[in-house]
C-alpha positions in Angstrom: -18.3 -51.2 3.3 -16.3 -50.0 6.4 -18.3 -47.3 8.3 -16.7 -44.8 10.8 -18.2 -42.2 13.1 -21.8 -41.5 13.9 -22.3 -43.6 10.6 -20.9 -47.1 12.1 -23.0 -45.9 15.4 -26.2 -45.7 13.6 -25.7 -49.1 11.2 -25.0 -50.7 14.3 -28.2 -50.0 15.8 -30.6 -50.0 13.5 -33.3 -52.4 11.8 -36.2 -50.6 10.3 -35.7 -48.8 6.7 -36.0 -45.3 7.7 -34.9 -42.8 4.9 -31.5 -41.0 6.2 -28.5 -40.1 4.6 -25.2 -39.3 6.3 -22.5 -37.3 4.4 -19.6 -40.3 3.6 -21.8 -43.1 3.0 -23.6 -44.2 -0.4 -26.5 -45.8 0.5 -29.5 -45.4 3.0 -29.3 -46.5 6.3 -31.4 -48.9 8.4 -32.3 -48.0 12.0 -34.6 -48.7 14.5 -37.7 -45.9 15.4 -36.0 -45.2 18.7 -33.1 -43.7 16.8 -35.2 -42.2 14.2 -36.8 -40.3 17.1 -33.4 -39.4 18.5 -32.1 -38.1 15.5 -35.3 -35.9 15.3 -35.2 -34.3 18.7 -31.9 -33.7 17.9 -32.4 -31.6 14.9 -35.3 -30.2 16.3 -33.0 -29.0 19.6 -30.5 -27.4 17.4 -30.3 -23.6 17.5 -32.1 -22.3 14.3 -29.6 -20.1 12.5 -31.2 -18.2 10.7 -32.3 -16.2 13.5 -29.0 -15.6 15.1 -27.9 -11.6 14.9 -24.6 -11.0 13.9 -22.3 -7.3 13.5 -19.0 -6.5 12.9 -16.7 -4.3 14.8 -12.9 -3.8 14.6 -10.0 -2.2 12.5 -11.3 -0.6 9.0 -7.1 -0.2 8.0 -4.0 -2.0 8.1 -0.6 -1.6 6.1 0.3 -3.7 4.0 2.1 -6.6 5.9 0.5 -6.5 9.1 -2.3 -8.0 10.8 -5.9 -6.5 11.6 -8.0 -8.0 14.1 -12.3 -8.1 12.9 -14.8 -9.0 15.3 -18.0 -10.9 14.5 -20.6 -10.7 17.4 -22.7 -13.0 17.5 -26.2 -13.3 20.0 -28.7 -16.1 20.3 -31.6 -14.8 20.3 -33.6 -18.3 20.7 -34.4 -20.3 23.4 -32.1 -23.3 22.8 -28.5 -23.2 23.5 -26.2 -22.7 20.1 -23.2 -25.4 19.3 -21.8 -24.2 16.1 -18.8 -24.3 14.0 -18.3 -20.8 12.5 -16.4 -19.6 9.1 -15.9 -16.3 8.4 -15.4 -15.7 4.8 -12.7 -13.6 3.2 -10.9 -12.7 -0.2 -7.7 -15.1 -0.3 -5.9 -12.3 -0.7 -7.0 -11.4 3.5 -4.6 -14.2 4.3 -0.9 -15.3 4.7 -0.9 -18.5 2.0 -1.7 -21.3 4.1 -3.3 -19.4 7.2 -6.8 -19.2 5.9 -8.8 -22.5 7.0 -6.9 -21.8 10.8 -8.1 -18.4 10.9 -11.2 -18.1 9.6 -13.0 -21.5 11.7 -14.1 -21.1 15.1 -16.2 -23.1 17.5 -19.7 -21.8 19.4 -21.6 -22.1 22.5 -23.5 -19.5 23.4 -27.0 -20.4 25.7 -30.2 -19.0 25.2 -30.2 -14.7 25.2 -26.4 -14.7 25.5 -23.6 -13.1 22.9 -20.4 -14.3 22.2 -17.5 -12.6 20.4 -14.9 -14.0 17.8 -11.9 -12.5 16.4 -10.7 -13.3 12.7 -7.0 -12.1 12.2 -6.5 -11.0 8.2 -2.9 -10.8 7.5 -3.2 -9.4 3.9 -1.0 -9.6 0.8 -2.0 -7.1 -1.5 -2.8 -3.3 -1.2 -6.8 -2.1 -1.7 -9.7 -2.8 0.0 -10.8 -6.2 1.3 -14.6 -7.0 1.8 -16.0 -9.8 4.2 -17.9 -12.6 2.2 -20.8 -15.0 3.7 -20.7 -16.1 7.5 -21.5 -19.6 7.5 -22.9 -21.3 10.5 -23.6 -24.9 11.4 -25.7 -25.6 14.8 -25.7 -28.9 16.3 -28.1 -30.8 17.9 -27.1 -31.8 22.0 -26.4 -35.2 20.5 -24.4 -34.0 17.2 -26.4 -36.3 14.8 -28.0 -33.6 13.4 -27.1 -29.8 12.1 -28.4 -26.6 10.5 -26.8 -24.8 8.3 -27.3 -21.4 7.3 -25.5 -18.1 5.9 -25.2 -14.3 7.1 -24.5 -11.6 5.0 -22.2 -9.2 7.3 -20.5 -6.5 5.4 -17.4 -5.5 6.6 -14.1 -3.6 4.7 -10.5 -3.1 5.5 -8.3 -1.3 3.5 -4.8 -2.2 3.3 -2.9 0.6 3.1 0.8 0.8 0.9 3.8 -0.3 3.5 5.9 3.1 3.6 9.0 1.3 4.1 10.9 3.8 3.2 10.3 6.1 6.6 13.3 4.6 7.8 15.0 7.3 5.6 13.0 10.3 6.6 15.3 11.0 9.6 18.2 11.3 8.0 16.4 13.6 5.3 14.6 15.8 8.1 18.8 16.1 9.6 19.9 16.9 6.0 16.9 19.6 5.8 17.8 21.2 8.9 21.7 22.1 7.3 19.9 23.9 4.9 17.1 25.4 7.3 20.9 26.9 9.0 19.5 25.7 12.2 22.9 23.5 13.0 26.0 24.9 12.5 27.0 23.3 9.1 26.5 25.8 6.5 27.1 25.2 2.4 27.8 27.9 0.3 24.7 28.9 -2.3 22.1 27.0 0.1 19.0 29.2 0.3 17.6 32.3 -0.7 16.0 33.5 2.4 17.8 35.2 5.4 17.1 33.4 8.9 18.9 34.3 11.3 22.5 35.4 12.9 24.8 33.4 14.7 28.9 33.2 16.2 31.5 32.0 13.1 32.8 28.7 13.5 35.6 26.9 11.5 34.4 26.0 8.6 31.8 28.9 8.0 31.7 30.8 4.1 33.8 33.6 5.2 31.3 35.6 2.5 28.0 34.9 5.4 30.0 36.9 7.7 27.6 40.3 8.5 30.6 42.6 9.5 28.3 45.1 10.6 26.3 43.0 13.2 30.2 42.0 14.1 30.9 45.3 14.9 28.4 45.6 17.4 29.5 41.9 18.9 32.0 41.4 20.8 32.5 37.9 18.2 32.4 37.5 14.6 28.5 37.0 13.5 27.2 34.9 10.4 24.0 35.2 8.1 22.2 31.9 7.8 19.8 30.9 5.2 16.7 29.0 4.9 15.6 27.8 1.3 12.2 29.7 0.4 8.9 27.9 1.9 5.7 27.5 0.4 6.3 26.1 -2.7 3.8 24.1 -4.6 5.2 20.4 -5.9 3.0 18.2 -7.5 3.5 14.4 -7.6 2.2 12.4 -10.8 1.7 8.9 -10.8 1.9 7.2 -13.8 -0.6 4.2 -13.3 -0.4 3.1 -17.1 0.7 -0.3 -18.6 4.2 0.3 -17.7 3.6 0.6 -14.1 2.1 -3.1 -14.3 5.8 -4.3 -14.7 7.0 -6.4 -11.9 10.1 -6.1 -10.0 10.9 -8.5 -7.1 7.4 -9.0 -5.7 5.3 -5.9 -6.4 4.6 -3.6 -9.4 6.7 -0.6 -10.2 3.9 1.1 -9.3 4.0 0.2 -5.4 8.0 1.5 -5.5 7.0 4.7 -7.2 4.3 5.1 -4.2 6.8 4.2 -1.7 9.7 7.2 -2.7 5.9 9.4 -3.2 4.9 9.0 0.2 8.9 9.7 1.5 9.2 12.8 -0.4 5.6 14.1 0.2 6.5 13.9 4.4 9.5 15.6 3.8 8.2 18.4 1.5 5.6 18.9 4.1 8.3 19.2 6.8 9.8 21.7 4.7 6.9 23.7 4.7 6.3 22.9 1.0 2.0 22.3 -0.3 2.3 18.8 -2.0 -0.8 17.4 -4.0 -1.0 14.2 -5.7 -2.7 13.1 -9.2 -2.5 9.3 -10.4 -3.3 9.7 -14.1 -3.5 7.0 -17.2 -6.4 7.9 -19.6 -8.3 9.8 -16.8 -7.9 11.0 -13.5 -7.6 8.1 -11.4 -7.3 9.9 -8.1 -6.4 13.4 -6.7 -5.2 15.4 -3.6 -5.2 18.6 -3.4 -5.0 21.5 -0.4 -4.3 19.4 2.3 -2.3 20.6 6.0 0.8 18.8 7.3 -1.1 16.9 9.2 -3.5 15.4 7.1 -1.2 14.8 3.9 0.1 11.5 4.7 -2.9 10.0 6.0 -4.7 11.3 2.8 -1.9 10.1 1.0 -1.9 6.2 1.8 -5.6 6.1 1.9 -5.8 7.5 -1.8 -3.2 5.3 -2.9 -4.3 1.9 -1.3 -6.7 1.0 -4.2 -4.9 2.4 -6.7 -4.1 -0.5 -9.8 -2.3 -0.6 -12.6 -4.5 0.2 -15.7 -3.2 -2.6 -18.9 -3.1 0.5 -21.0 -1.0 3.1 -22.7 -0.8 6.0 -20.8 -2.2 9.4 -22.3 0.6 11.8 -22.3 -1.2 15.0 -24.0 -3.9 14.8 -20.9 -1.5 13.5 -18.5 0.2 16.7 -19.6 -3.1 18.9 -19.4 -4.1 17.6 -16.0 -0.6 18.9 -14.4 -0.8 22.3 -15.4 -4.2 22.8 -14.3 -3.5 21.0 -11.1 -0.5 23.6 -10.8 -1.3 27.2 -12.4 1.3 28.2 -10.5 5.3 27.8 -11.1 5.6 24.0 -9.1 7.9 21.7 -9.3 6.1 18.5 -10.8 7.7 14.9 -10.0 6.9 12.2 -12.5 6.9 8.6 -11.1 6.7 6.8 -14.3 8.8 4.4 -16.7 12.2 5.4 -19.1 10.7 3.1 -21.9 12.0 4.5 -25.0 9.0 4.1 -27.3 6.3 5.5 -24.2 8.7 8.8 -23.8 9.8 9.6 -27.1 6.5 9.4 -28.8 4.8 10.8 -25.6 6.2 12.8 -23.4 9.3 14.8 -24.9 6.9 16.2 -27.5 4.9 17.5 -24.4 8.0 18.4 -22.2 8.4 22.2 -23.4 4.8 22.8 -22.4 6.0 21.7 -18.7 9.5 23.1 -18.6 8.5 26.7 -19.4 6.4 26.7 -16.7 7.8 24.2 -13.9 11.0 22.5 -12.4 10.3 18.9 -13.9 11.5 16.0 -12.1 11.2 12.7 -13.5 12.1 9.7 -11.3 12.2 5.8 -12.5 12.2 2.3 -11.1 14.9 0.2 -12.4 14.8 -3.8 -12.1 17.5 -4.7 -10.2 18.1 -7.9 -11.9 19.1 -6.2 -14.7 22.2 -5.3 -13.3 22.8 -8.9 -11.8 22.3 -9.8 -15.2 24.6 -7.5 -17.0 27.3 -9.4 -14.4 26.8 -13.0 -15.6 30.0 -14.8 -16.7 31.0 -18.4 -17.4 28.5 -19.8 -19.9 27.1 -18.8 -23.4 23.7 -18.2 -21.5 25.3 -15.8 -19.4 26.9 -13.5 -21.9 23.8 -13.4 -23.9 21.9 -12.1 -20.6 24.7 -10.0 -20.1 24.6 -8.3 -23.7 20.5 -7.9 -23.2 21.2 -6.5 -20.0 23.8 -4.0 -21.4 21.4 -3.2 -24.6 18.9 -2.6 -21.9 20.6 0.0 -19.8 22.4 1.5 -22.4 18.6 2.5 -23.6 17.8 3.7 -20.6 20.8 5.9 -20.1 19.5 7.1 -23.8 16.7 7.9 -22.5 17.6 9.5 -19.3 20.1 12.1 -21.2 17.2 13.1 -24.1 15.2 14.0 -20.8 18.0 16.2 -19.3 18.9 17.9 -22.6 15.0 19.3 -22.1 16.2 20.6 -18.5 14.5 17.9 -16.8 16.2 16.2 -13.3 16.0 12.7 -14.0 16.2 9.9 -11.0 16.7 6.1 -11.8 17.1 3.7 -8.9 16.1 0.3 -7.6 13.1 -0.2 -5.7 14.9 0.5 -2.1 17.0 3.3 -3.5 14.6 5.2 -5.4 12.9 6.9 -2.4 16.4 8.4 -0.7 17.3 8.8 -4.2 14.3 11.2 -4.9 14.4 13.0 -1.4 18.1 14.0 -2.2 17.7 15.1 -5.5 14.5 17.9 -3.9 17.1 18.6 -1.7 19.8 19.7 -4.0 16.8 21.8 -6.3 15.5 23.4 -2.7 19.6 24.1 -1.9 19.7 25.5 -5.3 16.9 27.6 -5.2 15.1 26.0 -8.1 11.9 25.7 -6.7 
């Protein structure tokens, strides 16, 4: 039997049957008393580790995609100096595929009375909150024959919080807002409902926003400009039902249909609109209500971070319910759910007048882009059949999309990255047609 290591080290030396097993080997070593009494001062040098204090301190959140830095203290509170290898125990989904074992081991020496501090970088993969598992320590002896072992329990959470990658839009938005605020000097006709302001004619101007009597006094021709009414109340409803379970590219419809919330709820906000959120399948599975400018987005991402979707059908009558008691007054309620036929004709168009009397209903959808690669594919017998699917498929949604409309509803159906601009336009064009 080949030995290696501090195995071959101690068959070399030894003579006397003493009873020790090293990890490797199959079979019980012989040494000599001198290194039986080695190997025991050794493990009786070692830094006990059960006595070692250990806390956390470090970042609590952390969108989705990148990193977030936890720090384990730990202190020696013996008398012997601690050599230690250190893993820090996480969910797998706390690391980039690959990264764990790098990230998570770290090597000790801290003397007697001292602290030392280690850093564990999470880079995690999935939205919701991530909880630290055991710390596992193992102190060595001076000579390394020997180690303890032991385990801390040091609770720690970070929530990862959804991406908003689609705040690369809101700028453009926020300029497209500002037209209809009147505060540049584009000005469409119909946009608004409230006067603002006057200001000098320029090219281009509806020669109907002219104020010839505030002319008169002017030595140049003077405009009206509108503002669309503030203060409205829009409510956005996730659907976290079995439908939102359905993946497209990477993620579930229901992390898109977050992504074109979080975009339209800044945006409302900007526009001095009150948003509240309710995620709803067969209960209330979270709500926001009554929160300032300021604190709706945060509020926003941290409510949505553990959100899942729920393997069920989603109850339309007390989806229904919920939303008008969440809005007693005349809102406009978005809809972030699915354009399955069988889910919305047997579901929600039966509930639809109950909305529609009361509210501007908006009802936006996440489309799978490869359906529209697939409706493309040429060349083979394969392709065509994925092509005719694809076409069935779509023509099914455009189905359902027009039974929708013919209730008065605004419907929105767009790919992951264009559902959010998609959404944000179609508010605009309600608030520049005074629908709200």
């Amino acid at each position: 039997m080949a030995l290696t290591g501090r195995a071959a080290l101690l068959a070399a030396l030894g003579t006397l049957p003493v009873g020790l097993w090293e990890p490797g080997l199959t079979g019980i070593l012989a040494v000599n008393a001198p290194l039986a009494l080695a190997c025991a001062c050794d493990f009786a040098l070692a830094a006990p580790v059960r006595r070692l204090r250990l806390t956390r301190s470090g970042d609590t959140s952390v969108r989705l995609g990148d990193p977030a830095d936890v720090t384990l203290t730990v202190t020696n509170p013996t008398g012997r100096p601690l050599r230690a290898r250190l893993r820090d125990a996480w969910p797998p989904s706390a690391w980039t595929p690959g990264t764990e074992i790098e990230a998570s081991r770290h090597r000790l020496t801290i003397p007697p009375g001292e602290r030392r501090r280690v850093t564990t970088r999470l880079r995690p993969t999935r939205r919701g909150d991530r909880q630290a598992d055991r710390v596992t320590i193992r102190s060595y002896g001076p000579l390394g024959l020997f180690a303890r072992q032991g385990t801390h329990q040091v609770p720690w959470t970070v929530r990862v919080l959804p991406p908003f990658h689609s705040r690369k839009h809101l700028p453009s938005k926020l300029a497209r807002l500002r037209e209809l605020d009147g505060r540049t000097s584009v000005l469409t006709r119909g946009e608004g409902t409230e006067f603002d302001s006057l200001r000098e004619y320029v090219p281009g101007d509806d020669t109907r926003s002219i104020d010839w009597r505030a002319t008169a006094r002017r030595s140049a021709v003077a405009v009206r400009t509108w503002r669309p009414e503030r203060d409205r109340h829009i409510l956005l409803v996730l659907d976290t039902g079995r439908t939102s379970a359905g993946r497209v590219g990477d993620a579930p419809r229901l992390d898109a249909a977050m992504d074109a919330a979080l975009l339209l709820a800044a945006l409302a906000s900007r526009a001095g609109d009150r948003v509240d959120l309710l995620a709803y399948d067969r209960r209330v599975r979270a709500l926001v209500q009554g929160r300032t400018a300021g604190q709706l987005l945060p509020a926003f991402v941290n409510t949505m971070a553990p959100l899942e979707p729920e393997l069920l059908e989603t109850d339309a009558r007390g989806l229904t319910a919920t939303a008008l008691r969440s809005a007693p007054r005349r809102s406009l309620i978005v809809l972030l759910t699915g354009l399955d036929a069988a889910p919305v004709e047997e579901g929600l168009l039966p509930l639809l007048p109950q909305l529609t009397r009361r509210h501007t209903v908006l009802v936006a959808a996440v489309a799978d882009p490869h359906i529209e690669t697939m409706s493309k594919s040429r060349g083979t017998p394969d392709a065509v059949y994925e092509a005719a699917a694809a076409a069935r498929a779509q023509a099914e949604r455009h189905r359902t999309a027009e039974q929708l409309r013919r209730h008065g509803v605004t419907v929105v159906d767009a790919t992951p990255a264009a559902l959010p601009p998609a959404l944000a336009d179609a508010y605009l064009a309600l608030k520049a047609a005074g629908r709200l």
